[in-house]
N, C-alpha and C positions, 0 to 999 in steps of 0.2 A: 119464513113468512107466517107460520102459525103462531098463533096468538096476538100478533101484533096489532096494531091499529094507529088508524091516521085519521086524515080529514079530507075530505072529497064535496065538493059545492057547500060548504060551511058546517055540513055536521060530519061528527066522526060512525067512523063504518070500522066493520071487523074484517080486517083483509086475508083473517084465515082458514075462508071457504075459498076453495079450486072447484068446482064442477066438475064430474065427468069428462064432456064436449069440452070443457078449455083444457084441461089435460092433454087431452088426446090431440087438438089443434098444437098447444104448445110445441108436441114432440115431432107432431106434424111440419110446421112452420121454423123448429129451431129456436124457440126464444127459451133461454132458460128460466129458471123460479125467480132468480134473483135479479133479470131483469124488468119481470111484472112486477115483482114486490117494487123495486126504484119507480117502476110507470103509476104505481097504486101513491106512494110515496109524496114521487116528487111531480108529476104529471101532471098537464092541463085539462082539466073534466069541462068536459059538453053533454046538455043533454043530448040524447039520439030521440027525443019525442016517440020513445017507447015503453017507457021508465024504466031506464036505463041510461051509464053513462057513461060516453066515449074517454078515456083517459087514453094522451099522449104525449109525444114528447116533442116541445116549441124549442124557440129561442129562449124565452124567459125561462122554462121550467129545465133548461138544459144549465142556464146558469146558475138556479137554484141548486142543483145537484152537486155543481162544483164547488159551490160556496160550502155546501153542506160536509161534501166527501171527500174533496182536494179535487185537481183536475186531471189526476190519474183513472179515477173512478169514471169522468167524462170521458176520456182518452179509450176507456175498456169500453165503455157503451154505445160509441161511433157508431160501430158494426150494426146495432139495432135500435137507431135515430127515429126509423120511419113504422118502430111495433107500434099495436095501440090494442088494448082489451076494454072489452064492456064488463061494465060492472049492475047487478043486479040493484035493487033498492033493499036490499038487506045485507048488502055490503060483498057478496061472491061475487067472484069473476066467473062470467058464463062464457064466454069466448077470447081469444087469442089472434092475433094477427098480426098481417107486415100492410102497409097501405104503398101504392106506388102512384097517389092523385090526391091533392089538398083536401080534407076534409070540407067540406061547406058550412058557412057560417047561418045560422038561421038568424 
């Protein structure tokens, strides 16, 4: 995950700040690096109207993965369908998580 970079609501961010707190959530919660890095990747970003931005993983963004990394890589990432991290507006992820209730659409 370090050094890499993506795009997340149309501009590109640097995905290889970890925070502290999403560290520690990660190991807390169980999500490995490389499945935030896929969530950073290939996710669906919302704002959370804190600026900040909810990155997860849908329908579409779960096919995009497949297209992208064959449907083995989807097959491996089942297990953590429902993770979702916020991303700072400097491109770090500040927190880690599992959601067990639909995000709300503003």
């Amino acid at each position: 995950m370090d050094g890499d970079t993506g795009v997340l609501m149309g501009r590109p961010i640097a995905t290889g700040g970890v925070s502290r707190h999403a560290r520690i959530r990660m190991q807390q919660r169980c999500v490995p690096a490389d499945v935030v890095a896929q969530l950073v990747g290939f996710g669906t970003a919302r704002h959370d109207h804190r600026g900040g931005v909810v990155v997860f993983f849908d329908k579409r963004s779960r096919r995009r993965l497949e297209r992208a990394a064959g449907p083995e890589a989807r097959r491996t990432l089942e297990r953590w369908a429902n993770a979702y991290a916020v991303v700072a507006a400097d491109g770090a992820v500040v927190t880690v998580g599992r959601r067990d209730r639909r995000f709300r659409r503003n």
